[in-house]
N, C-alpha and C positions, 0 to 999 in steps of 0.2 A: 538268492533273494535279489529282486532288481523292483523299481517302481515301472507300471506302467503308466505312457503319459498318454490320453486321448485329447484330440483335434475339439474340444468341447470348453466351453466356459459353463463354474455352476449353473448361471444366471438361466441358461437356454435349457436348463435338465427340466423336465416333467418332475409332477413330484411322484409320480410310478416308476419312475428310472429305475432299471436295476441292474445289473453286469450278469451276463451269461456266460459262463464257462463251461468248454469242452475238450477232457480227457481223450486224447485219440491213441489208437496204437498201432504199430507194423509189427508185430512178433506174428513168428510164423512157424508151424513145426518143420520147415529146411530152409533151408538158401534158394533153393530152386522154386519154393512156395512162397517166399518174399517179394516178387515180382508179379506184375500182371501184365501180361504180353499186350505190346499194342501191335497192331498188323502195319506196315508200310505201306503206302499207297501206289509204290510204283513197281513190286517186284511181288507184293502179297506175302512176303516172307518175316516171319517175327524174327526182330533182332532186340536181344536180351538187352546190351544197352541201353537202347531208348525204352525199356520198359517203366511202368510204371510202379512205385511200390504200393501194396495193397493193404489200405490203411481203414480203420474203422473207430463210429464212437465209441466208446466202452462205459463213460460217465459224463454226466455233466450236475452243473452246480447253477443256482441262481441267488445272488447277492444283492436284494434292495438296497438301493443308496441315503435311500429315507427312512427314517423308522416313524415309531409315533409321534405324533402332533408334527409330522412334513418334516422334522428336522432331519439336517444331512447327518449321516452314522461316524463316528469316527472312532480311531483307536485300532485297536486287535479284535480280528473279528475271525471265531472257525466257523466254517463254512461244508456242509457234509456233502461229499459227494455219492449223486445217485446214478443205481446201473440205467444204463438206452440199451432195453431188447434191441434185437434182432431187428431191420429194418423200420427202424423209426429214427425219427433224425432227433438231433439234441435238442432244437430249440423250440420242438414241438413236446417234450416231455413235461409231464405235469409235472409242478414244483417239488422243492423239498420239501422230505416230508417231514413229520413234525419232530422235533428235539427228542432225542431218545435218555437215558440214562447217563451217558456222559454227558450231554449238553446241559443236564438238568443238574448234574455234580458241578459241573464247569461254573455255573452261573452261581450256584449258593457259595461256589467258593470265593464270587468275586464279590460278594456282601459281606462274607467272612474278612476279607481282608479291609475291604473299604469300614469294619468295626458296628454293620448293620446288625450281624447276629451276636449273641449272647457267647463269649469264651468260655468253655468247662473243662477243663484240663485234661482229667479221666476218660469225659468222653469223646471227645477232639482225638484222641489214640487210638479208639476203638475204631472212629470215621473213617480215619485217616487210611488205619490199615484195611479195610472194606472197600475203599476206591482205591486203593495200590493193585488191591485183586481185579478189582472192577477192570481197570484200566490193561493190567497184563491182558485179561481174559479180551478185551477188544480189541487189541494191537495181536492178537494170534487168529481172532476171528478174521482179521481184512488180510493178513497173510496167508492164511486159508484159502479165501478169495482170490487173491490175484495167479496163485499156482492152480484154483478152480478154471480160471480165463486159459490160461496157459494148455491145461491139461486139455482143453475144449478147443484147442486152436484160433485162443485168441474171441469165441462167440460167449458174451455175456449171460447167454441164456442160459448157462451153466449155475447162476446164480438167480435166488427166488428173486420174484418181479418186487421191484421196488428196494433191493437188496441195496446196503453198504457197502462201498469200497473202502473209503477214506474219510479221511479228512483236510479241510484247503484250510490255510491261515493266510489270512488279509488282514491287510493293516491299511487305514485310512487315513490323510493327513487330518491333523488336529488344530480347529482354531481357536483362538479365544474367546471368541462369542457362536452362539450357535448361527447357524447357517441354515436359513428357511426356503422350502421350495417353494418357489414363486409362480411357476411354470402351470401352464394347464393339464390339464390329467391326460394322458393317452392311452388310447384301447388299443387291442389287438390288430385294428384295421388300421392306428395310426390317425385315427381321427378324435376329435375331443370326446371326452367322456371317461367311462371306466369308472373301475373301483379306487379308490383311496384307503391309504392307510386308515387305522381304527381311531380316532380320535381329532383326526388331521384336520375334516372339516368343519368348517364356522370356528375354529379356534386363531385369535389374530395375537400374536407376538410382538413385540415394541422392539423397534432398534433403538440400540443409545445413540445412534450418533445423529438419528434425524431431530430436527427441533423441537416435532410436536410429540408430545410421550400423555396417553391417553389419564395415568396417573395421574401426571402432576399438573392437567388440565383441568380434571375432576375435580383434583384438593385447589388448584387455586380458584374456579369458580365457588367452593363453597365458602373460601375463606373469604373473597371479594364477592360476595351477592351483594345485588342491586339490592336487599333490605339491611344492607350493614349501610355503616358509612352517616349516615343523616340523626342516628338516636344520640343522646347527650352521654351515654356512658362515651359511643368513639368520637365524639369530639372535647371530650375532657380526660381523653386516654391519654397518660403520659409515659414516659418510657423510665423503668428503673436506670439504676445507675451501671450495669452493664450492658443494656441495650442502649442506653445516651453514649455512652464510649466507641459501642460498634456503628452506632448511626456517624458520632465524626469521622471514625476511621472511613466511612462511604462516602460520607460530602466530599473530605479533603483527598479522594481518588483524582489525577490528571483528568482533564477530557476526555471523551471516547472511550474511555474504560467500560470493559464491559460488567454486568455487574450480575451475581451470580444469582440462581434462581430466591436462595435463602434471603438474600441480600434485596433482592426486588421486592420478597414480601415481606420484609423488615421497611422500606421505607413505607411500601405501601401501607402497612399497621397502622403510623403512626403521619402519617399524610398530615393530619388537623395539626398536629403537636409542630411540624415542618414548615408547616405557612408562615411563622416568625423567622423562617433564616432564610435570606435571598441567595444564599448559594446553594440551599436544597432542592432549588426548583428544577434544575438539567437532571438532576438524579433521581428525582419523582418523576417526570415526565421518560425515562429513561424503563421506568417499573411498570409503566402502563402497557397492556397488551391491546394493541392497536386493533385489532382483530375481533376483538371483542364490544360490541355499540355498548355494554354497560359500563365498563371501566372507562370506554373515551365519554362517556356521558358525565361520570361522577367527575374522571380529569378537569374536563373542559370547564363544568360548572366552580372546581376547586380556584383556578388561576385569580377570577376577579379580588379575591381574599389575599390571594398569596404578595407580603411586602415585596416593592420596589427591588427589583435584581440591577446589578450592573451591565455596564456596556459587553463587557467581555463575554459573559454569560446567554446576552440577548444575543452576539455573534455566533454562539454556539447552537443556539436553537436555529439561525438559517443554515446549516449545513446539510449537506445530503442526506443526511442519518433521522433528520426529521421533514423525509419528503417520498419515505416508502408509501406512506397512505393520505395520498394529495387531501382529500374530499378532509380527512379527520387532522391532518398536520395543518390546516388552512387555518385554522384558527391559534394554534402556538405560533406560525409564523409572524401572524398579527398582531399579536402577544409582544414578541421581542421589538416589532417597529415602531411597536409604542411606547417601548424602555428606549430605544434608540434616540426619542424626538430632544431627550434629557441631554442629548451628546453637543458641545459645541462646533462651529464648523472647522475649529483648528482640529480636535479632533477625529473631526468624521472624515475628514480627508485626511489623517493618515492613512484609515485603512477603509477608503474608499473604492482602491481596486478590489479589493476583495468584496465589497457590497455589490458592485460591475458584475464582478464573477458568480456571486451568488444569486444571480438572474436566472439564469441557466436554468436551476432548480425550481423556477416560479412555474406555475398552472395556467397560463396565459394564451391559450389556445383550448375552442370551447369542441369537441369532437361530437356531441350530442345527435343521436340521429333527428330528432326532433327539429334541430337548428336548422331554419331554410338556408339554401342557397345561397341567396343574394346577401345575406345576413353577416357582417362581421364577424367570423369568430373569435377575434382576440378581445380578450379583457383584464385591465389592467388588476394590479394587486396592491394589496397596503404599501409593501415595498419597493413598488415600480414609481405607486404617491409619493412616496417619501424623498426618494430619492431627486425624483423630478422637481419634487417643490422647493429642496433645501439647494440644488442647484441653480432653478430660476432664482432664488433668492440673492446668494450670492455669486458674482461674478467670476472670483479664480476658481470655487469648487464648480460653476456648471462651465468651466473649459477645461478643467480635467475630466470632467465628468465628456465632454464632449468628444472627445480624445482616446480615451478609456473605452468607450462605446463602438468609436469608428475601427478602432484597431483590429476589432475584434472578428474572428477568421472562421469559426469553427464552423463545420456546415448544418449542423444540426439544432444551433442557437443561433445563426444567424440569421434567422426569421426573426426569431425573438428581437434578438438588440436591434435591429430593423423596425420595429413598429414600437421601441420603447425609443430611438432614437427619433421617433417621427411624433411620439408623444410629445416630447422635450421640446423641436420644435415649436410645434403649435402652441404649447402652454408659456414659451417665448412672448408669442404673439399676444399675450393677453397683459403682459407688461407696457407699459408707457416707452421705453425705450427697447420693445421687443426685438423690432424690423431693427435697427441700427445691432442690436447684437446678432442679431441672422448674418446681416449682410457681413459683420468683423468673421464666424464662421467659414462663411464663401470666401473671403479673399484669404483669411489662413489656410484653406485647402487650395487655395489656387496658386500660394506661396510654394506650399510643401511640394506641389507637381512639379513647379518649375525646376527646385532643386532635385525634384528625385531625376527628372527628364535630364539634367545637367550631368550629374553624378553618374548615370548609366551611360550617356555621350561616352562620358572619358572614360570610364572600365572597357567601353569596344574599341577606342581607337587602339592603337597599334605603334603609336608615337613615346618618346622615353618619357620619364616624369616630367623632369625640366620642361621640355615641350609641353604636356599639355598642363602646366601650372599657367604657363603663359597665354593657352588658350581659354583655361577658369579666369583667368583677370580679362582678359577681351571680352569674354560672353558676361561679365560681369559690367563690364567700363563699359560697355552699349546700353544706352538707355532706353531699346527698343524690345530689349527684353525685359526691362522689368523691375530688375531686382539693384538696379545703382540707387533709387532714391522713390519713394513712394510716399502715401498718405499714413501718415503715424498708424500704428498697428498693434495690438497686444500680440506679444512671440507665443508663437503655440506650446513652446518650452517653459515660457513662465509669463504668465497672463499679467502680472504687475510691470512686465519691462516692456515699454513703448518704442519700437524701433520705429525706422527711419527709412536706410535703406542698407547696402552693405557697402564696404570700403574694399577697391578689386584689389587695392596695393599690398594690402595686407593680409589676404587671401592666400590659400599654399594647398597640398597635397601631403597628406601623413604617407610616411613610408609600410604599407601594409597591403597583404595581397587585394583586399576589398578599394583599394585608394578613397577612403575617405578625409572629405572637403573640410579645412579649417575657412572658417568663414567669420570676419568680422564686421558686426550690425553696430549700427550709431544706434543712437539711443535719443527719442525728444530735448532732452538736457546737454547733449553734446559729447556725451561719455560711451564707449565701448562695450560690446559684450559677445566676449568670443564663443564660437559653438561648433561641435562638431558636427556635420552630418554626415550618415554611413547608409548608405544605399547595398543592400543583398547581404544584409545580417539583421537578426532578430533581437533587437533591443527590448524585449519585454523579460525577459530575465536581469537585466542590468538595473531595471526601473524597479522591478520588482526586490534585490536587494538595496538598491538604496531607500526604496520605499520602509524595508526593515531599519536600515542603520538610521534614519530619521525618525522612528517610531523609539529607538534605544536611548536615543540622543536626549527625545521628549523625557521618556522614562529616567533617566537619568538626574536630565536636569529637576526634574519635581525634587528630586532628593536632594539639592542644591548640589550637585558633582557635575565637574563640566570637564571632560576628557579633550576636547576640540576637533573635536572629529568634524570631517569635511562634507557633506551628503550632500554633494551638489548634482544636478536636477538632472535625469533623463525620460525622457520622452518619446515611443513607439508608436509614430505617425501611421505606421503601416504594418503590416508582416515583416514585408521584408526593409525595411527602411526608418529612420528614426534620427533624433536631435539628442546631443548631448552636450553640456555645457562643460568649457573648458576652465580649468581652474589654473590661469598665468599668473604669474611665472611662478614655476615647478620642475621641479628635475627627478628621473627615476632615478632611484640607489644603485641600481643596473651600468646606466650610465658614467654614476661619478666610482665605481667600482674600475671600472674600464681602463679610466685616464690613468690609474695607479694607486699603490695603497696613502688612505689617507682618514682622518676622520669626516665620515662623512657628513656628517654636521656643519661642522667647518669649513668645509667644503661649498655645502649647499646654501649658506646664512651670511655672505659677504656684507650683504646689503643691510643689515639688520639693524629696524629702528627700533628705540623706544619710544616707549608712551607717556615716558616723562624725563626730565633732563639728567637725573638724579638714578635713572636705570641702567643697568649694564644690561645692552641686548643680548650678547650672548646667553647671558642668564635667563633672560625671556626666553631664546631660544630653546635654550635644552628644558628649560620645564613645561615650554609647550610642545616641545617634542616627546620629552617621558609620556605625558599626559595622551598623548594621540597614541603614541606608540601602545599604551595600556588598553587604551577605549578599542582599536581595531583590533587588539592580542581576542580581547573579550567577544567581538562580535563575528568577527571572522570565524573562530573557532564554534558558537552553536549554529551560524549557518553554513558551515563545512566548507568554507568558501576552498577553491583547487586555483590549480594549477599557478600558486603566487611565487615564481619567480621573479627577480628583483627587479624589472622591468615594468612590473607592474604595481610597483609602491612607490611614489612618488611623495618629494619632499619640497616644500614652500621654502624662501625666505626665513619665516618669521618663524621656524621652526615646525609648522604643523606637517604632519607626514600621513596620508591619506594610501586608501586602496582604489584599484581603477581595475574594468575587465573583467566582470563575473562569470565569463563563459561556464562554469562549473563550479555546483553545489551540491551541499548536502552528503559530503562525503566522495564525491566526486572526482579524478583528477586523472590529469595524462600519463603522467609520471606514475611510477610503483613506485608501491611503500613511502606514500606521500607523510611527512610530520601532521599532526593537530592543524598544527599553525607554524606560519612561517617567522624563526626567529632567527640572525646571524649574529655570528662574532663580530662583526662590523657592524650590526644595529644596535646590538648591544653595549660597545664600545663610545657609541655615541652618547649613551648616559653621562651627565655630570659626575667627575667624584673617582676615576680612573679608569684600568682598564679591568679587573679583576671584578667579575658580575656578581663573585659570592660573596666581597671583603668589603664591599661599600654601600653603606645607606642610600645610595641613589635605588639603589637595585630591592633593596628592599621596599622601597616608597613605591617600585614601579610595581611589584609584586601585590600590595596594599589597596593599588589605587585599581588592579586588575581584580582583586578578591570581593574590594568592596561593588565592586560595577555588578558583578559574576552575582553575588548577594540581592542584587536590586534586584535586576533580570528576571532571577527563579521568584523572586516574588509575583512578578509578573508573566509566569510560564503558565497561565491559563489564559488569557489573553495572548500571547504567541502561538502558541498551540491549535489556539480558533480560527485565527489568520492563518495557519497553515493548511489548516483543514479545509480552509474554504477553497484553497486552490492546489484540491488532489486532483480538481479536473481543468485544470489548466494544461494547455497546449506547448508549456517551454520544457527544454529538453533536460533541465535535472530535476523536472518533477515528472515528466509524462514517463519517464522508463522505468519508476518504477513508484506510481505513487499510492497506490497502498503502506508505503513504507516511508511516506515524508514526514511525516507524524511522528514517528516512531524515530527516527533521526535524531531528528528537534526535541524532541522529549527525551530521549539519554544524552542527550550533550549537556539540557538542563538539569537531567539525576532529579528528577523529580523525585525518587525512591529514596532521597539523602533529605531527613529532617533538620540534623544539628546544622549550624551554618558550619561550622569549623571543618566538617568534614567536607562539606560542598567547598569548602577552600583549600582544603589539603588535596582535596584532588581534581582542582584547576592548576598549583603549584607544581603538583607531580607532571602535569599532561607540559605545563610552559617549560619545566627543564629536559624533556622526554625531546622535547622539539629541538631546544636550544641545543642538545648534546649531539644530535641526529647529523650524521655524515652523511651520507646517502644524496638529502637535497646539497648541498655544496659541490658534490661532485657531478649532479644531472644540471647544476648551475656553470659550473666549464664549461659545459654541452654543449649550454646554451648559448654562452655569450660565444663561443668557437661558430656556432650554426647562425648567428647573426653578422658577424664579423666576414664570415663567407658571401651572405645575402649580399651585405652593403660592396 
C-alpha cells in the first residue's frame, strides 16, 4: 500500500475527473517469449539484451473523483477491474460496468454497520453465511481467470467480453467538510462541456467559512423586514429578564469585539428598547448589515432618538471599522462629530493625534465620472469642520493641530492632510488676527529648517565631539544666522512659551550615535527652557507615548490620585527630525549606579527643598518618588514600554523619577525575555522604611497606590482601546509591524476579561513581583553599562 501523490491541486480538478487505472502484464509461456527483439541499426543483428519485454493491457478500472451532488469521494473505495480485449487500448474502454452482487452485499453491509438497517439476530446468520458463500465462490471465479490469461499466453480474450478480473481498493483522503468541484466540466476532446454527475447541476452548497451563508441571510431578512421595526408592539418590545442579562453581557464586550450572528440579532430585536443606554450604540451599529439599504435605512433613521453617548464611544465610531461602506458610514461618522463638539479643548487635545490620524479614513476626494475636470474634487467632512474650527478657535490646539498635520508622511494621505492643511490655512484668514498667526506658522518652520540644516552639518563633519560643540556655539553666537536673538515666538514645542532667541554658552552635544543638540532658548520673561533636538530619528512614537502617559495622568487625577508623573512635551517636526523638552536637572539611575553602590535617592536629592519650613525634604523626596515610582510601574506596563535599562529612568532632585526613550512598545524589546516592567533592588531600596521590599509598609503603600492607579485605568479601557485603534494605521515602528495586534496588547495588559477588581489587583501584584525577582535583566544590565563604559 503506498499513496499516490499527483502534480494537481483540488481546486484545478474538473468535476468529471476521474483516475484511470491500468493492469499491465509480461508473463510469457518461456523466457525466450518474454522478450521482443529490437533489431540494431548498425549490424541488423538482434541482440537479446537490449530487447524489449513484451508487455500488454489485461484490465483497467475508472475511478470518479466526484460522486453525487460534485462532491469529492472520500474514504475506502473497491474499484472492479475490467478485462481490455485484444487490441484495444485501456483508456479507450468503456466504463465499468455496473456493481454486481458483491458490490451490492458490500454497500447494504455498509448501512448495516453505519445502524441504517433493521438488526434480527436469526436472520443476520442466515445473511451472513450466504455471502461467506457468495464471497468464496467469487475469489475462485477471478482465480479461475488469471490461470484463464496464463493458459492463453497472457491474451485476455480468454475471458468473455467485459469479464471480471479483480478487485482494486482505494482509499481517499478525508476531510472535514465536504469538498466541492468547482471546476468546469470536460469532455472527451478536453474542451468545456460533457456530462455531469446525476444530481451535480444547479445544486449550490454553502461553505462555513465564507461570510455570506445563504441561510442565515434568508432568516435574517425575514427577521429584519423593512415592515418590522415602525408598528407599536416593536417599539414597546421589551426584553425579559434573561435576554436584559444577555443584552449587558454584549454592551459591556471591549471594543472591536466581534459579535456573534445570535448576538447581532438579539441587539437588533430589541434596538427601540436600546436607545436609553448610550453605550449600546457601537453595539447596535455593530449588528447592522451594511450591505443591506433596509437595515442602513431603519439604522440611520434610529440615531436621531438614540441618548447622548460619550466621547470615548464617539472615537470609536471614527475607526476604520466604520469606513468599509463610505456612502452609508457617512452619516455615523457625523453622528460621532456631533458627540465630539460636547468635548472641551483640554480634552480634545489629548487625543487630538489620533482625530489627525483618523483623517486618513475621511471620503474627501470626489472620483465621480460625472465630476468635470476643471472641478475640485475634494470635499471637506464634518470632521475635517470640526477639527479646523476648534483649532482656529483656539491657539495651543491649532499649532498642534498645525504640527500634527505637517508631520505627516504617508504617501497615500498625503494629498489628504495637504488640502485639510490648506483648509486651516485659509479659515486662519477669516479670523481678525488670521495673517499674524500665518505668518508665527512661516517663521516656526523657518526655525525648525535652520535647526534641522545645523544638526545635519555636524552629523557629516568628520571632527570629534568637542570640536563641533564649539562649532554649535559659533553658528549659534553669529547673529547672521538667526537663531542668537529674534522677535518673540510661540516654540513649536509648546505654543505657551515665548522664546527669544537661544544662549550658544550653554548649548552642548548629547553623547549618541544621532548627535543630538541640547539647546537653551530665553524665554520673553528672562527664564530658560532647555530642548532637545534630534535630527534622523523619528519622534512620533515618543509623542505618541507621552501623549498616553498625559492622557493617564488626566485620568488619574479626576479621581483625586496624583502619582507625579513627569509627561513632559515632544514634538515630530518632521520624519525624520523633532523637539524634545528637557527635564533639568535629572540624573539616570544608570548613572548614579556606575559611581558605586549607594541609595540612589540619596544620592540623587542632595539639593532637596521643602515647601515649608517645618518639612523634612528627604521625606518629600521618597514619597514623591514611591508615588512616581508606582504611576510609571502602572503605565509602562499596559503600554509594553521595552528596552528600560537604567539609563533610561531618570530621577529629579525633588524626588520625582520619570521614563525617557520609547523606542519600543507594546511588548516589544531588544533584549530576551524582557520583565513586564522594570523594577530593581536598587529602585526598590530606595523606598522609605528599609531595605527589605516584603517587611515594610512603604512597599505595601507602593503596591496600593500601583493597584489603585491599575483600577482607574481599566475603568477607562474603552477609551484607551479607541485611541489605540485609531492608530493601527500609523506609520511608527511598534505599531506598523504588526498592528492588527495593537488592540489586542493593550486589551490584555488591561484583562478586560477580569470583572472583580481584587483580581485585576492580584494580578498586577503577581506580574510587579515576577519583574522584581527576574535575574535576567540585571545581568543584560552588566552588558550594558560594560558596552557604554567601552563607548566613552
Amino acid at each position: 500500500d503506498e499513496w499516490l501523490v499527483f502534480p494537481l491541486t483540488y481546486r484545478d480538478l474538473p468535476r468529471d475527473a476521474a483516475l484511470h487505472l491500468t493492469l499491465w502484464t509480461s508473463l510469457c509461456l518461456s523466457d525466450a517469449d518474454a522478450y521482443t527483439p529490437r533489431r540494431r541499426a548498425d549490424d541488423g543483428e538482434d541482440d537479446h539484451p537490449d530487447a524489449m519485454p513484451r508487455v500488454r493491457p489485461i484490465a483497467c478500472a475508472r475511478f470518479p473523483l466526484f460522486g453525487k451532488h460534485a462532491t469529492l469521494r472520500k474514504g475506502r473505495h473497491k474499484v472492479p477491474l475490467a478485462a481490455v480485449p485484444s487490441g484495444r487500448s485501456a483508456m479507450t474502454t468503456a466504463a465499468a460496468p455496473d456493481p454486481d452482487l458483491i458490490a451490492q452485499l458490500e454497500k447494504r453491509m455498509r448501512r448495516y454497520a453505519r445502524g441504517d438497517l433493521p438488526r434480527v439476530a436469526w436472520l443476520d446468520r442466515i445473511v451472513f453465511r450466504e455471502m461467506e458463500r457468495v464471497y468464496t465462490a467469487q475469489t475462485q471465479a477471478a482465480a479461475d481467470a488469471v490461470q484463464a490469461i496464463r493458459d492463453a499466453g497472457g491474451d485476455v480474450a480468454a475471458l468473455p467480453r467485459g469479464g471480471m478480473l479483480a478487485y482494486l481498493h482505494i482509499e481517499v483522503p478525508q476531510f472535514d467538510l465536504p469538498v466541492v468541484g468547482g471546476g468546469a466540466m470536460v469532455g472527451a476532446s478536453g474542451t468545456s462541456g460533457g456530462s455531469t454527475a446525476r444530481g451535480a447541476a444547479g445544486l449550490g452548497m454553502t461553505d462555513p467559512d465564507e461570510d455570506w451563508n445563504p441561510i442565515e441571510a434568508k432568516h435574517r431578512k425575514l427577521v429584519r423586514s423593512d415592515r418590522r421595526g415602525y408598528g407599536p408592539l416593536d417599539r414597546e418590545l421589551k426584553p425579559n429578564a434573561q435576554a436584559r442579562d444577555a443584552l449587558q453581557t454584549i454592551i459591556r464586550y471591549p471594543p472591536h469585539q466581534e459579535l456573534s450572528s445570535e448576538e447581532k440579532d438579539l441587539v437588533w430585536k430589541f434596538r427601540m428598547h436600546l436607545t436609553r443606554d448610550k453605550k449600546a450604540l457601537t453595539k447596535f451599529l455593530r449588528s447592522v448589515t451594511w450591505s443591506d439599504p433596509g437595515e442602513v435605512r431603519q439604522a440611520l433613521e434610529l440615531l436621531p432618538y438614540w441618548v447622548a453617548i460619550d466621547v470615548e464611544d464617539a472615537l470609536e465610531l471614527l475607526s476604520a471599522e466604520f469606513n468599509t461602506h463610505p456612502e452609508q458610514h457617512a452619516a455615523v461618522r457625523a453622528f460621532a462629530v456631533q458627540q465630539l463638539r460636547h468635548a472641551d479643548d483640554n480634552d480634545l487635545q489629548l487625543f487630538l493625534l489620533q482625530l489627525v490620524q483618523a483623517l486618513r479614513h475621511e471620503r474627501v476626494f470626489s472620483h465621480h465620472p460625472s465630476t468635470p475636470a476643471s472641478a475640485d474634487p475634494f470635499s471637506s467632512t464634518p470632521l475635517i469642520d470640526f477639527i479646523v474650527e476648534r483649532s482656529v478657535q483656539n491657539r495651543s490646539l491649532g499649532n498642534a493641530f498645525y504640527w500634527y498635520v505637517t508631520a505627516k508622511e504617508a504617501a497615500l494621505a498625503a494629498k489628504t492632510y495637504g488640502r485639510v492643511a490648506y483648509q486651516f490655512q485659509t479659515a486662519l484668514m477669516d479670523q481678525p488676527d488670521g495673517y499674524h498667526r500665518r505668518e508665527i506658522f512661516r517663521r516656526q518652520g523657518e526655525l525648525v529648517a535652520k535647526l534641522y540644516a545645523l544638526a545635519d552639518s555636524l552629523q557629516r563633519s568628520k571632527s570629534p565631539r568637542g570640536a563641533k560643540i564649539e562649532q554649535l556655539r559659533a553658528h549659534i553666537a553669529d547673529a547672521r544666522n538667526g537663531l542668537l536673538s529674534f522677535a518673540p515666538l510661540p516654540l513649536p514645542l509648546d505654543a505657551d512659551v515665548h522664546v527669544t532667541g537661544i544662549r550658544p554658552e550653554k548649548c552642548s552635544i548629547f553623547k549618541s550615535a544621532m548627535l543630538p543638540l541640547c539647546l537653551m532658548f530665553t524665554t520673553v520673561d528672562g527664564a530658560e527652557y532647555p530642548i532637545m533636538f534630534k535630527a534622523g530619528d523619528d519622534l512620533r512614537q515618543d509623542q505618541l507615548v507621552l501623549q498616553f502617559i498625559r492622557l493617564f495622568d488626566r485620568l488619574l487625577r479626576r479621581e483625586n490620585l496624583d502619582l507625579k508623573v513627569t509627561p513632559y512635551k515632544v514634538l515630530a517636526t518632521g520624519v525624520k527630525h523633532g523637539m524634545v523638552q528637557l527635564v533639568l536637572p535629572s540624573v539616570s539611575i544608570g548613572s548614579i549606579m556606575r559611581e558605586g553602590p549607594a541609595n540612589i535617592l540619596t544620592r540623587a536629592t542632595p539639593a532637596a527643598t521643602p515647601a515649608a519650613a517645618w518639612q523634612d525634604p528627604m521625606l518629600l523626596a521618597q514619597e514623591t518618588y514611591a508615588k512616581s515610582l508606582a504611576g510609571y510601574t502602572v503605565m509602562t506596563f499596559i503600554l509594553g514600554v521595552g528596552d528600560r535599562h537604567l539609563d533610561n529612568i531618570l530621577i529629579q532632585p525633588d524626588g520625582h523619577l520619570f521614563h525617557i526613550d520609547f523606542g519600543f512598545i507594546l511588548g516589544r524589546d531588544p533584549k530576551p525575555y524582557p520583565p513586564p516592567v522594570r523594577l530593581t533592588q536598587e529602585m526598590m531600596d530606595a523606598l522609605p522604611g528599609g531595605e527589605n521590599p516584603y517587611r515594610r509598609m512603604p512597599y505595601a503603600l507602593f503596591l496600593r497606590d500601583c493597584c489603585v492607579a491599575y483600577t482607574i485605568l481599566r475603568k477607562s479601557a474603552n477609551l484607551i482601546l479607541n485611541l489605540v485603534s485609531l492608530l493601527t494605521h500609523m506609520n511608527v515602528p511598534g505599531i506598523a509591524i504588526e498592528p492588527d495586534q495593537a488592540v489586542a496588547k493593550v486589551q490584555a495588559k488591561l484583562r478586560t476579561d477580569l470583572t472583580d477588581e481584587e483580581e485585576a489587583s492580584a494580578f498586577l501584584v503577581s506580574i510587579i513581583q515576577q519583574s522584581f525577582e527576574s535575574l535576567l535583566p540585571s545581568m543584560l544590565e552588566h552588558i550594558h553599562n560594560l558596552a557604554q563604559l567601552l563607548r566613552s
